[in-house]
C-alpha positions as CSV (number, residue, x, y, z in Angstrom):
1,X,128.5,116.4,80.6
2,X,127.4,119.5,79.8
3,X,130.3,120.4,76.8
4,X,133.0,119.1,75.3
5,X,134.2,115.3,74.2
6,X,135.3,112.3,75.7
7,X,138.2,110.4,73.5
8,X,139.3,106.6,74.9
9,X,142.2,104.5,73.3
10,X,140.8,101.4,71.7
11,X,140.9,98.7,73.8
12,X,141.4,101.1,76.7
13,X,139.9,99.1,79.8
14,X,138.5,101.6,82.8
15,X,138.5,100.5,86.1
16,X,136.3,102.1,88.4
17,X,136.1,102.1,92.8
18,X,133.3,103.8,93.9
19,X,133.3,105.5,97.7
20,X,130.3,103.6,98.9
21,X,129.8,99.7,98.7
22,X,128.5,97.8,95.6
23,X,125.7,95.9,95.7
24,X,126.9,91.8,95.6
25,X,125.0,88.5,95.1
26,X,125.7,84.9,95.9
27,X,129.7,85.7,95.0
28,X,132.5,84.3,97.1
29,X,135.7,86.8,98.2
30,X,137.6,85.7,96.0
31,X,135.1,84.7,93.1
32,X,134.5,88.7,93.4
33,X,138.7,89.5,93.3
34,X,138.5,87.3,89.8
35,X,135.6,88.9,88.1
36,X,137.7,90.4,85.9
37,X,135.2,90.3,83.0
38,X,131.9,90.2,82.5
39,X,132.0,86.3,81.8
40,X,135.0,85.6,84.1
41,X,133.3,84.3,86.8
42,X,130.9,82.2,84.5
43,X,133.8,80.1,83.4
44,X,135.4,80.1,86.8
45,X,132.6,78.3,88.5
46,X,132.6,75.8,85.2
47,X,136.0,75.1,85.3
48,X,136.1,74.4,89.2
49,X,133.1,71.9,88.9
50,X,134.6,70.4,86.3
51,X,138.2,70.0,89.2
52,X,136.0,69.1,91.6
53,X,134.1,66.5,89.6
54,X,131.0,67.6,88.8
55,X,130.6,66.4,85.0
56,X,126.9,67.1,84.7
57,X,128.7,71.3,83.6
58,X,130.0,69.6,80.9
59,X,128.4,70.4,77.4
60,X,129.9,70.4,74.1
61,X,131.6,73.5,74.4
62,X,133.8,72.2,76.8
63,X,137.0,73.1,74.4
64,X,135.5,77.2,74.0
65,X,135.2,77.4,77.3
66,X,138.6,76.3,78.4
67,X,140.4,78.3,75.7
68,X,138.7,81.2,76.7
69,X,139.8,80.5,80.1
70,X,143.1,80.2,79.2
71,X,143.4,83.1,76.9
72,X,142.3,85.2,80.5
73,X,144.6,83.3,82.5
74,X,142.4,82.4,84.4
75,X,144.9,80.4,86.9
76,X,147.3,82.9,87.4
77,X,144.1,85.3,87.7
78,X,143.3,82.8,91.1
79,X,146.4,83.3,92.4
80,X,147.0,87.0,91.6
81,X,143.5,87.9,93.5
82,X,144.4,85.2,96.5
83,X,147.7,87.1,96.8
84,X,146.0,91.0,96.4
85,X,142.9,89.8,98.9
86,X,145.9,88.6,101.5
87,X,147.3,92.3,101.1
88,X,144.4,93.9,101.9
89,X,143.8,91.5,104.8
90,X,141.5,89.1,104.0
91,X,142.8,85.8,106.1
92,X,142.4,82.5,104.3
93,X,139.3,81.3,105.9
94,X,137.1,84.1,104.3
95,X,138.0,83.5,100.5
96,X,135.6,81.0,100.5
97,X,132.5,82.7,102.0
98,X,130.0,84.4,100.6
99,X,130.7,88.6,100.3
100,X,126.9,89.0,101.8
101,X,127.8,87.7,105.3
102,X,130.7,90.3,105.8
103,X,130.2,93.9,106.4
104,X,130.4,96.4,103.6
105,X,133.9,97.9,104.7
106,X,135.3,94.5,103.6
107,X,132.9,93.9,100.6
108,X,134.9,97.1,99.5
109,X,138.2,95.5,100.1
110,X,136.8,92.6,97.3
111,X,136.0,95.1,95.5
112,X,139.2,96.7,95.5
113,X,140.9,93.5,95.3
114,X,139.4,92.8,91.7
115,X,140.3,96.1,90.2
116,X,143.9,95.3,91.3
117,X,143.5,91.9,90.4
118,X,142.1,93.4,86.9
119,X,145.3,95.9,86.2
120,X,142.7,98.2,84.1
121,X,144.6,100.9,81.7
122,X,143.0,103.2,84.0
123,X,142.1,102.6,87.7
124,X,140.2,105.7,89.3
125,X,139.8,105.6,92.6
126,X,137.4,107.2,95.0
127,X,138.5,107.2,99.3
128,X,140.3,104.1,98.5
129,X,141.4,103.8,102.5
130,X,138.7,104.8,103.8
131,X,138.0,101.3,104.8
132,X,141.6,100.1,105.4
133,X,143.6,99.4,108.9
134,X,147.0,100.9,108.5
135,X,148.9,97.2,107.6
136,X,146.2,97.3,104.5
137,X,146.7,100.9,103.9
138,X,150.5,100.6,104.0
139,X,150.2,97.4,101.6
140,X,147.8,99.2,98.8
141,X,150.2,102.3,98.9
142,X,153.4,99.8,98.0
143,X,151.3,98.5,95.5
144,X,150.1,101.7,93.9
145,X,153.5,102.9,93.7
146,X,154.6,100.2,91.1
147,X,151.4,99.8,89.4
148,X,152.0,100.1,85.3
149,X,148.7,101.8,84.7
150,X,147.3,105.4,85.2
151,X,145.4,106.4,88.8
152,X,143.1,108.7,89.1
153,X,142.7,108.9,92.9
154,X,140.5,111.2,94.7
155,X,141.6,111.0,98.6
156,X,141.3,113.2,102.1
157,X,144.4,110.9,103.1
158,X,147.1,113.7,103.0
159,X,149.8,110.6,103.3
160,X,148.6,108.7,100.6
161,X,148.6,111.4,98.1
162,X,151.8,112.2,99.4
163,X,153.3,109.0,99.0
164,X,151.8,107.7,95.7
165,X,150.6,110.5,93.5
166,X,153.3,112.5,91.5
167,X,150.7,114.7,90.1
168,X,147.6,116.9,91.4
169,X,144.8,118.4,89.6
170,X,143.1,121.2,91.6
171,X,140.0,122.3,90.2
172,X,138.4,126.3,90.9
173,X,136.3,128.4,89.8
174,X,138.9,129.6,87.4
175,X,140.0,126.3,85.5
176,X,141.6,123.2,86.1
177,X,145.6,123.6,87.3
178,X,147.8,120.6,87.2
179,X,150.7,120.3,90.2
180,X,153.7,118.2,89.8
181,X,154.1,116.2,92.9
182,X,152.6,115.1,96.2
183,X,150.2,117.1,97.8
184,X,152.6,119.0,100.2
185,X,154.7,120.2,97.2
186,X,150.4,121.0,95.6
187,X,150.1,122.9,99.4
188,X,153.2,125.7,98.4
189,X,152.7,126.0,94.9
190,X,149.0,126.9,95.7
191,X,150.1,129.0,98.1
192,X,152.8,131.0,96.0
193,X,149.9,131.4,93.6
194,X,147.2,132.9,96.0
195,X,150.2,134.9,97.0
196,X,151.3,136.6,93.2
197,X,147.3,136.6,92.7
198,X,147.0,139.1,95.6
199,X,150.1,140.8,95.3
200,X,149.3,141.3,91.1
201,X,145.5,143.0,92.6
202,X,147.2,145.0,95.2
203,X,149.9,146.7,92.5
């Protein structure tokens, strides 16, 4: 930033989608939909070894790291991100496999998944459908609409901001306006504006 101050809430959590695809490792689906944290995915992996009966994880932490699991909830974090990766069209097969093997479109949809999955105070999103079929596009609008948060969406999807956004900021070389409403009801107050402008330099 060039001027001026950036003031966050404590505790305010940020969730950010970028347009292009983020780099992933060894992660599964949905092992990506639950990274909800930094260490989230850490104490996934140790809990699920420890289900699955691999007791050389255990170390004498054991206690830590299933409170710490709990106080994330982590299990109703599973089955949040199992039912947000099935909106966005991920069939059951895929959850499993590594993000690596599928194409970027659908490492986004992951991505996605684990900012809904994460419910930040603040989810800003960048061409969220631009790698969505209409049944997934349809299904993230639904879910937008009764998200508890803030979104910050920046979209060419006319519909979308039509359908979800109740406010627009439009941003000139004159300052930053804020709209009430979807972008068609942004379209005619821009244009009532351009019109007084003109009509104000004519008189």
């Amino acid at each position: 930033a060039d001027d001026g101050q950036i003031a966050f809430e404590r505790d305010a959590q940020i969730g950010f989608l970028p347009q292009e695809s983020a780099p992933v490792g060894d992660e599964t689906v949905l092992e990506i939909a639950c990274a909800i944290t930094d260490d989230f995915l850490e104490l996934h992996r140790t809990i699920k070894s420890w289900e699955d009966g691999d007791y050389a994880e255990l170390s004498a932490g054991q206690e830590d790291i299933h409170e710490r699991y709990n106080e994330l909830n982590g299990y109703l974090v599973e089955a949040k991100a199992k039912q947000i990766l099935a909106g966005l069209g991920f069939p059951d097969a895929d959850l499993d496999r590594p993000a690596k093997e599928l194409s970027g479109g659908w490492v986004m949809r992951a991505h996605l998944a684990r900012l809904l999955t994460q419910e930040p105070d603040l989810l800003m999103l960048d061409e969220p459908t631009n790698h969505l079929d209409l049944e997934a596009c349809l299904w993230l609008e639904e879910y937008l609409k009764r998200y508890q948060g803030t979104i910050l969406i920046v979209s060419h999807d006319r519909g979308l901001l039509n359908r979800v956004v109740n406010q627009i900021l439009h941003l000139d070389d004159t300052g930053l306006k804020l709209y009430t409403g979807g972008y068609d009801r942004f379209e005619i107050g821009f244009r009532a504006q351009l019109e007084r402008i003109a009509s104000e330099r004519a008189q």
